[in-house]
N, CA, C and O atoms as CSV, one atom per row, in Angstrom:
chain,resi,resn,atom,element,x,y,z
A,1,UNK,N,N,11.026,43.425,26.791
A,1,UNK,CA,C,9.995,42.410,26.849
A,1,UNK,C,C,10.542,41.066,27.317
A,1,UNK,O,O,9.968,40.335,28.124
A,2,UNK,N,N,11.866,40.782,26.651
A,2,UNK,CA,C,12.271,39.089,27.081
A,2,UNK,C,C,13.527,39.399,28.188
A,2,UNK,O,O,14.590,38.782,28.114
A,3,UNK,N,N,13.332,40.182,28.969
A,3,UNK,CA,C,14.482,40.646,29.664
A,3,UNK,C,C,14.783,39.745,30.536
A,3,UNK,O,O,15.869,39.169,30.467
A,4,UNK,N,N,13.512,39.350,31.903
A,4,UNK,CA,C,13.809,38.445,32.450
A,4,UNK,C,C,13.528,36.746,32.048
A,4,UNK,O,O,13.138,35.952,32.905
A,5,UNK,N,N,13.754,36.409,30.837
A,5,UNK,CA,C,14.168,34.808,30.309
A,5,UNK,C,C,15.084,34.532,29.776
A,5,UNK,O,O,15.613,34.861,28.714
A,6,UNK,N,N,15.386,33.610,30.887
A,6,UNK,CA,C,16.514,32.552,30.665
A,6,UNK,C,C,17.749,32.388,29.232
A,6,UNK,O,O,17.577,31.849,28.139
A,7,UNK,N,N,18.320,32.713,29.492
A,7,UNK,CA,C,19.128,32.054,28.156
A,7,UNK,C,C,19.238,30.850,27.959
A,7,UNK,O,O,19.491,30.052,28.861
A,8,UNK,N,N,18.973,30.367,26.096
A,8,UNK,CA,C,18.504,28.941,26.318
A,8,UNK,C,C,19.612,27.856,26.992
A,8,UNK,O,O,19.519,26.634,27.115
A,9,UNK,N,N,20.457,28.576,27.295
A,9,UNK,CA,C,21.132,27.294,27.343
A,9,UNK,C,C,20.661,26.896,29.070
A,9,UNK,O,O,20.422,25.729,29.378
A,10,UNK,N,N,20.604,27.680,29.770
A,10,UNK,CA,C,19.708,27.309,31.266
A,10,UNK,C,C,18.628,26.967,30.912
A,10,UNK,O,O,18.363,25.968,31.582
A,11,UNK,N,N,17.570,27.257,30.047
A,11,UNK,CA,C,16.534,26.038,29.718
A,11,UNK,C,C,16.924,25.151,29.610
A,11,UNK,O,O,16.672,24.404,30.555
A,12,UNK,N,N,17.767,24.553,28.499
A,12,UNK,CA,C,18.233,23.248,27.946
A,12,UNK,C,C,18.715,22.694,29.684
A,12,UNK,O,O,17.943,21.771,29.945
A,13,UNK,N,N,19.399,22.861,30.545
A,13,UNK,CA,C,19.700,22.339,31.923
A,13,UNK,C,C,19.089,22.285,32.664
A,13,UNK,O,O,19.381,21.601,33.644
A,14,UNK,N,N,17.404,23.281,32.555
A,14,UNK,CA,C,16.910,22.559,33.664
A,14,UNK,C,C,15.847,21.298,32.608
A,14,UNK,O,O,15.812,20.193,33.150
A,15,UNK,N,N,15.341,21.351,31.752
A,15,UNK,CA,C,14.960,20.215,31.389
A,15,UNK,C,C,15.187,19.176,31.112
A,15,UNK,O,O,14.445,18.200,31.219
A,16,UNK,N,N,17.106,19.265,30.393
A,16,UNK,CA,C,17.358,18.095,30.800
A,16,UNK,C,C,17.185,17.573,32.287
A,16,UNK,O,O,16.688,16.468,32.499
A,17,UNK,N,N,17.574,18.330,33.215
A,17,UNK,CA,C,18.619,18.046,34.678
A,17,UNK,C,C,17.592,17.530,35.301
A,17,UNK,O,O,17.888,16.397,35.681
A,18,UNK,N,N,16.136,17.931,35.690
A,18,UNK,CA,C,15.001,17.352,36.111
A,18,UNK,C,C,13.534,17.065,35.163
A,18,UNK,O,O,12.495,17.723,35.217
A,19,UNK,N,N,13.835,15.849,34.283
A,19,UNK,CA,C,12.194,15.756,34.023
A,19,UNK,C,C,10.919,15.332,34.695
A,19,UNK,O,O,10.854,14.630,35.705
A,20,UNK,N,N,9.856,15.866,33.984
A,20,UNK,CA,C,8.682,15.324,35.001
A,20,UNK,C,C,8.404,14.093,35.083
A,20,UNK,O,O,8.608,13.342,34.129
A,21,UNK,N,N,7.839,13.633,36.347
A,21,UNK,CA,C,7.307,12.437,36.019
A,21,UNK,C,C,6.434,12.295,37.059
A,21,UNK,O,O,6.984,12.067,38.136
A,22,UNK,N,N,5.072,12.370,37.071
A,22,UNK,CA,C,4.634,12.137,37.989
A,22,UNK,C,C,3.941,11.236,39.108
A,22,UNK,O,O,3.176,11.450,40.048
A,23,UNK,N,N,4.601,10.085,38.534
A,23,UNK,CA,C,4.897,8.615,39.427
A,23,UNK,C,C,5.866,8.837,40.509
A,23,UNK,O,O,5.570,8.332,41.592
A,24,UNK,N,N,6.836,9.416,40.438
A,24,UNK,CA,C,8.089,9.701,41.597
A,24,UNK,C,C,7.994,10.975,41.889
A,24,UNK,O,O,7.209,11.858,41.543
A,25,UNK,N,N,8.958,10.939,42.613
A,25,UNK,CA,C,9.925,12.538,43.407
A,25,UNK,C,C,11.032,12.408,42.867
A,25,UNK,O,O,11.321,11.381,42.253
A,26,UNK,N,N,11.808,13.371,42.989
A,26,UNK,CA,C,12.986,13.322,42.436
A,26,UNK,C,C,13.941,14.328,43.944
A,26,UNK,O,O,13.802,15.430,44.475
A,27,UNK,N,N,14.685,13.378,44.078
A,27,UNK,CA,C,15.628,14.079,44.914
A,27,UNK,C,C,17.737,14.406,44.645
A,27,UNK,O,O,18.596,13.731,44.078
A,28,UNK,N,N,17.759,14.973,44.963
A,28,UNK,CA,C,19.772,15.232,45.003
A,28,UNK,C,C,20.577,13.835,45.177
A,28,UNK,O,O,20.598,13.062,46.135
A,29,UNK,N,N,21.141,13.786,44.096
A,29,UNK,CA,C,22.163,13.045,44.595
A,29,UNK,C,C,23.802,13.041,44.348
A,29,UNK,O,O,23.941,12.358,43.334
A,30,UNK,N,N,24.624,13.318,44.629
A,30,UNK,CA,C,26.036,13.873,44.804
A,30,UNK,C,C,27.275,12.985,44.155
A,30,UNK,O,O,27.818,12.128,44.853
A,31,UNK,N,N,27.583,13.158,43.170
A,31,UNK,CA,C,28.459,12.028,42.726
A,31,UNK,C,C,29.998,12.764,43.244
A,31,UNK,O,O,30.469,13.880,43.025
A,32,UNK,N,N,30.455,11.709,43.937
A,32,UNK,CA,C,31.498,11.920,44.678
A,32,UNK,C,C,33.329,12.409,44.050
A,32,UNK,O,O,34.270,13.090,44.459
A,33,UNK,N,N,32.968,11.490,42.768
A,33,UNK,CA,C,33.925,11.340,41.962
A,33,UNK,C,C,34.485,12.963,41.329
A,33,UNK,O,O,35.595,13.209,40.859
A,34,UNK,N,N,33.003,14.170,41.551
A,34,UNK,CA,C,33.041,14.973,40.443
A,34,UNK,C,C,32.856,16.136,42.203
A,34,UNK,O,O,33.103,17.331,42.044
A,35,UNK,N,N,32.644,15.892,42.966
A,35,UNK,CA,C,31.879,16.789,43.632
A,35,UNK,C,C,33.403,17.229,44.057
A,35,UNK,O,O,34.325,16.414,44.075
A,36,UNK,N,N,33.596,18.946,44.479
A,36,UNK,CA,C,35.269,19.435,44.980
A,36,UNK,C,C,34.701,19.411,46.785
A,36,UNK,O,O,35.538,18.960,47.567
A,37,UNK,N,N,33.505,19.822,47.320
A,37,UNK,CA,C,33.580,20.177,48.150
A,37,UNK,C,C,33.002,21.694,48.233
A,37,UNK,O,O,32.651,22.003,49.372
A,38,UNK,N,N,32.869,22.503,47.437
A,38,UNK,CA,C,32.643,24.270,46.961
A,38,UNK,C,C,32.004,24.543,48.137
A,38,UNK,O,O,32.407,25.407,48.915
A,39,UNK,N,N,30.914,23.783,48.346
A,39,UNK,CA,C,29.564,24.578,49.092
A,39,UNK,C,C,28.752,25.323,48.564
A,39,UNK,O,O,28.266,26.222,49.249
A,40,UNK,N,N,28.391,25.176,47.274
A,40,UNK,CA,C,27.978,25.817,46.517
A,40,UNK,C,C,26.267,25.701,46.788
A,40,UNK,O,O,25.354,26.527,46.796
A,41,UNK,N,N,26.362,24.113,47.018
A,41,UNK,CA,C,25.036,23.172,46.911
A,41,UNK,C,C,24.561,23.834,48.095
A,41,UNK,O,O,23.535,24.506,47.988
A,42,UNK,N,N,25.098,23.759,49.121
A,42,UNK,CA,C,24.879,24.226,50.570
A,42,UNK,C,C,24.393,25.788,50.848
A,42,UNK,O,O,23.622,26.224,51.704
A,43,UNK,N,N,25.005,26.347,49.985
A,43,UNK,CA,C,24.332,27.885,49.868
A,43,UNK,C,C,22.814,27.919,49.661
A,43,UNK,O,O,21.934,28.203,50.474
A,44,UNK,N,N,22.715,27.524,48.252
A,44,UNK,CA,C,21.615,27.345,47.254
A,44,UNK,C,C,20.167,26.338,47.853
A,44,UNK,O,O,19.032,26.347,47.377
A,45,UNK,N,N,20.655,25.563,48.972
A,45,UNK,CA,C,19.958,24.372,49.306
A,45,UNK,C,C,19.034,25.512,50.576
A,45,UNK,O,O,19.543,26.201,51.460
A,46,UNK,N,N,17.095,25.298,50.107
A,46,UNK,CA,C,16.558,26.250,50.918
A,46,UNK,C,C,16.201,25.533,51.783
A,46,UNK,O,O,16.119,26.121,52.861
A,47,UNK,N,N,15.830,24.046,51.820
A,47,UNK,CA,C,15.642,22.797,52.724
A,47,UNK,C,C,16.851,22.466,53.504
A,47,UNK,O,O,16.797,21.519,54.288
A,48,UNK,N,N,17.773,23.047,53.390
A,48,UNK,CA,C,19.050,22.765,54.268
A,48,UNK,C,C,19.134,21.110,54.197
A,48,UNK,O,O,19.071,20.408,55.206
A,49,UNK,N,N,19.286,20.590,52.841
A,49,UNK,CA,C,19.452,19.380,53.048
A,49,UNK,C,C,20.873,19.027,52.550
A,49,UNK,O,O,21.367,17.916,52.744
A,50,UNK,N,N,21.392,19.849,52.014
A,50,UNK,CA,C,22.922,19.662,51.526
A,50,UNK,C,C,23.958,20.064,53.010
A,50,UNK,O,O,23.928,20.975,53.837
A,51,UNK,N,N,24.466,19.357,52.885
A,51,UNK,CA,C,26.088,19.649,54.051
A,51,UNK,C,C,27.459,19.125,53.062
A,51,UNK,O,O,27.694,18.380,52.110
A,52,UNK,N,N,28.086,19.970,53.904
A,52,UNK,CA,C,29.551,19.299,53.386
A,52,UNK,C,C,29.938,18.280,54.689
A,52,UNK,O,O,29.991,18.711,55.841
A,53,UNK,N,N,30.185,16.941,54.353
A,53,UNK,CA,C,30.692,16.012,55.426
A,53,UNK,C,C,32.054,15.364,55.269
A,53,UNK,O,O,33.127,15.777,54.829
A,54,UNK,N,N,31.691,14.336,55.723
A,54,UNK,CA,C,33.391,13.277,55.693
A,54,UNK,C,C,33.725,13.954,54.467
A,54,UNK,O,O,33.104,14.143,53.421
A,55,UNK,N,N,35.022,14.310,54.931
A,55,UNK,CA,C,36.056,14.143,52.889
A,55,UNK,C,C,35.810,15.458,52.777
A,55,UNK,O,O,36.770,15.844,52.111
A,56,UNK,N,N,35.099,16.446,53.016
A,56,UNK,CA,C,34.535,17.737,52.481
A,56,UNK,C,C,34.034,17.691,51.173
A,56,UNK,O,O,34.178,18.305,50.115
A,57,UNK,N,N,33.301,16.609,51.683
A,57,UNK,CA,C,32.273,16.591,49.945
A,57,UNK,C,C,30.660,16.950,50.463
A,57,UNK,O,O,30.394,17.053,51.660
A,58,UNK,N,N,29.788,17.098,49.541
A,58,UNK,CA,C,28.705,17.710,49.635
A,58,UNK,C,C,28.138,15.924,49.970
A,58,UNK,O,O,28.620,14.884,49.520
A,59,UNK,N,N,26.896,16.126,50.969
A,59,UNK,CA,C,26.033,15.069,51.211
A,59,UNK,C,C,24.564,15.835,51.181
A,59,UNK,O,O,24.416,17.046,51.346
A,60,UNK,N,N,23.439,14.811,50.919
A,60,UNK,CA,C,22.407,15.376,50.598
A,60,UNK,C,C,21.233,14.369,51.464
A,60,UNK,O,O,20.875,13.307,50.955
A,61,UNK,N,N,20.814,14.716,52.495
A,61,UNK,CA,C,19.501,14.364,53.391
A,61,UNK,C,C,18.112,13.606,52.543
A,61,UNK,O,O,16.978,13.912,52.911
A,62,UNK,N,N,18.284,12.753,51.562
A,62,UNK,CA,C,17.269,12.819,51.313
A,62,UNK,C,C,15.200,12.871,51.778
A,62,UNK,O,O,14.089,12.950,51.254
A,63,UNK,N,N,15.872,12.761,53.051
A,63,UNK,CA,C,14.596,13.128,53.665
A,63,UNK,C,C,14.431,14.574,54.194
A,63,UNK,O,O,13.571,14.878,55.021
A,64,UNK,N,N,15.171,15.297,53.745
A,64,UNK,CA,C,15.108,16.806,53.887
A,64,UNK,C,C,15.056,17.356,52.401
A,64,UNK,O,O,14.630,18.474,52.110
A,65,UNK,N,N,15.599,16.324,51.400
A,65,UNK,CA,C,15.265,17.241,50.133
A,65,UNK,C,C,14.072,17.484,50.025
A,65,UNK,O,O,13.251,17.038,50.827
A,66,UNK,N,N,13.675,18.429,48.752
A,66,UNK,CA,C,12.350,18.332,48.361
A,66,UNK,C,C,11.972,18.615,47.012
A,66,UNK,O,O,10.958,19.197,46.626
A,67,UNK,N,N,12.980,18.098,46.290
A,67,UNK,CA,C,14.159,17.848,44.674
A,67,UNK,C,C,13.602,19.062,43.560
A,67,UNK,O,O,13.157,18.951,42.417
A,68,UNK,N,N,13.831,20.206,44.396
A,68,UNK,CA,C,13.662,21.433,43.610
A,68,UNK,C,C,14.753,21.435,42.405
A,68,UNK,O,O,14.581,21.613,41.199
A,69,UNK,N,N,15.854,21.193,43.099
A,69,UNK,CA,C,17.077,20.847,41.606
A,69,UNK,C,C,17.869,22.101,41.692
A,69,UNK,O,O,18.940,22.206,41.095
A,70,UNK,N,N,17.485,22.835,42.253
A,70,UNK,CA,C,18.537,24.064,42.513
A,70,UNK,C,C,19.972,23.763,42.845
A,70,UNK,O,O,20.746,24.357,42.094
A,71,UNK,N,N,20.557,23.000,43.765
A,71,UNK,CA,C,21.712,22.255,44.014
A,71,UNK,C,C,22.058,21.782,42.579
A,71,UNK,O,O,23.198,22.122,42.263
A,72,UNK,N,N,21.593,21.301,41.914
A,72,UNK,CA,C,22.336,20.801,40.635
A,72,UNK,C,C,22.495,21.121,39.550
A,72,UNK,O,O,23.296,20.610,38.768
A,73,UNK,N,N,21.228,22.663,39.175
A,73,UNK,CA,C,21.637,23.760,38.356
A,73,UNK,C,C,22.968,24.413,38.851
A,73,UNK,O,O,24.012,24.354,38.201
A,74,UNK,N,N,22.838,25.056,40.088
A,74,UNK,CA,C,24.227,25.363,40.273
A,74,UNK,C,C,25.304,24.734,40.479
A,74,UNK,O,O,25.951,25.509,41.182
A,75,UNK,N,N,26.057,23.603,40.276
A,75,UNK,CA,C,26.616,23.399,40.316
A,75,UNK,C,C,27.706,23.227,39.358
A,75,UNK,O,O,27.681,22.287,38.563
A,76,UNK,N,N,28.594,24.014,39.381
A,76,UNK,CA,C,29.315,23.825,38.210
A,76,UNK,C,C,30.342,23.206,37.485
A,76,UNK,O,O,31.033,23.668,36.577
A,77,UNK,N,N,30.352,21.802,38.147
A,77,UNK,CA,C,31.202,20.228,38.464
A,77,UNK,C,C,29.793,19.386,37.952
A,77,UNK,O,O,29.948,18.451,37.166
A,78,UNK,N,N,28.757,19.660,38.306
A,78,UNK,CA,C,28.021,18.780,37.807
A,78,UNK,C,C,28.139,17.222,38.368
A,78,UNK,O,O,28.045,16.165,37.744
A,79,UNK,N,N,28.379,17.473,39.772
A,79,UNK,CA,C,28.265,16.900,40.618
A,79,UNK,C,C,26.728,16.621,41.072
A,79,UNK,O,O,26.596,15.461,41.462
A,80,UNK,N,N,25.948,17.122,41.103
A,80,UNK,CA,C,24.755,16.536,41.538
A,80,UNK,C,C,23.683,16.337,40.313
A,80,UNK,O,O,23.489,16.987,39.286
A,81,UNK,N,N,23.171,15.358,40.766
A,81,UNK,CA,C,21.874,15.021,39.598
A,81,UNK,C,C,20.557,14.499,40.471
A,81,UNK,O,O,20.640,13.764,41.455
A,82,UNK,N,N,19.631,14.898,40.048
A,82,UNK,CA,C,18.405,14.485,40.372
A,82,UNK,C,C,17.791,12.893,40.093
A,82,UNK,O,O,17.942,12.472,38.947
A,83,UNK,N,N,17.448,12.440,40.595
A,83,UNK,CA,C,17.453,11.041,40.647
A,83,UNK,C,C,15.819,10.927,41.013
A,83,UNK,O,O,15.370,11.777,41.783
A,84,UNK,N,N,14.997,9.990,40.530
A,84,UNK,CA,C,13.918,9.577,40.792
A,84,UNK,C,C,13.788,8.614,42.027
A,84,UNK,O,O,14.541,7.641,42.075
A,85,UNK,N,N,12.862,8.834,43.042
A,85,UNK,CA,C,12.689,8.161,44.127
A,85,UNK,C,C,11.201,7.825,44.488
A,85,UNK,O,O,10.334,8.663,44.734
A,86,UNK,N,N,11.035,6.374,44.479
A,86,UNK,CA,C,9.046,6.296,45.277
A,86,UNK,C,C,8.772,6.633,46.347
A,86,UNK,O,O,7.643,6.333,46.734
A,87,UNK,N,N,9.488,7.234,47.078
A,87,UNK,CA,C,9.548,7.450,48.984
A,87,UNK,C,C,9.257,9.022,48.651
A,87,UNK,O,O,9.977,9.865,48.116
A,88,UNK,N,N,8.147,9.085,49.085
A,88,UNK,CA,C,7.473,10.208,49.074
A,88,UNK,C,C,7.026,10.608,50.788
A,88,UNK,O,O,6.752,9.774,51.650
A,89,UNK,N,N,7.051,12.088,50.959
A,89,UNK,CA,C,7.187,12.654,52.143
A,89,UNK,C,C,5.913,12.415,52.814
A,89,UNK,O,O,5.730,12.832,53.957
C-alpha cells in the first residue's frame, strides 16, 4: 500500500528546500563555496538550465529555470537552494 512514498526524510527536504508562496517563483541558485562541479544538477535539470561553467562549477539560467527544485533535492553538497524571485516568465 505505502510502497511508492517517500521516506520521511525526502519529505522533510522537499518542504523544507522549496516552500510555497504564491507571491513569487522560486528559482536555483548555486552556492559556489559548496558546489564540486558533479553535474549532478545538469543531469536532473529538465529545462536545461543548469551547466557546468567557468571553474567547473554548476551555473543556473535563471531565465530558463522553472524552480521545480529537482537540482537541489539532488544534490548531495547542498549546493543549490531555491530562492524566491518577482520576475516571473
Amino acid at each position: 500500500m505505502f510502497e511508492n512514498t517517500p521516506a520521511p526524510a525526502v519529505l522533510d527536504k522537499l518542504t523544507t528546500t522549496i516552500p510555497f508562496n504564491s507571491s513569487f517563483r522560486y528559482v536555483a541558485q548555486v552556492d559556489n563555496g559548496r558546489c564540486i562541479g558533479c553535474g549532478v544538477c545538469v543531469a536532473y535539470c529538465e529545462a536545461n538550465a543548469a551547466t557546468i561553467g567557468y571553474g567547473y562549477l554548476s551555473q543556473i539560467d535563471t531565465e530558463l529555470c522553472d524552480g521545480c527544485g529537482v537540482c537541489a533535492f539532488e544534490c548531495d553538497f547542498e549546493a543549490i537552494a531555491m530562492t524566491a524571485s518577482t520576475r516571473w516568465h
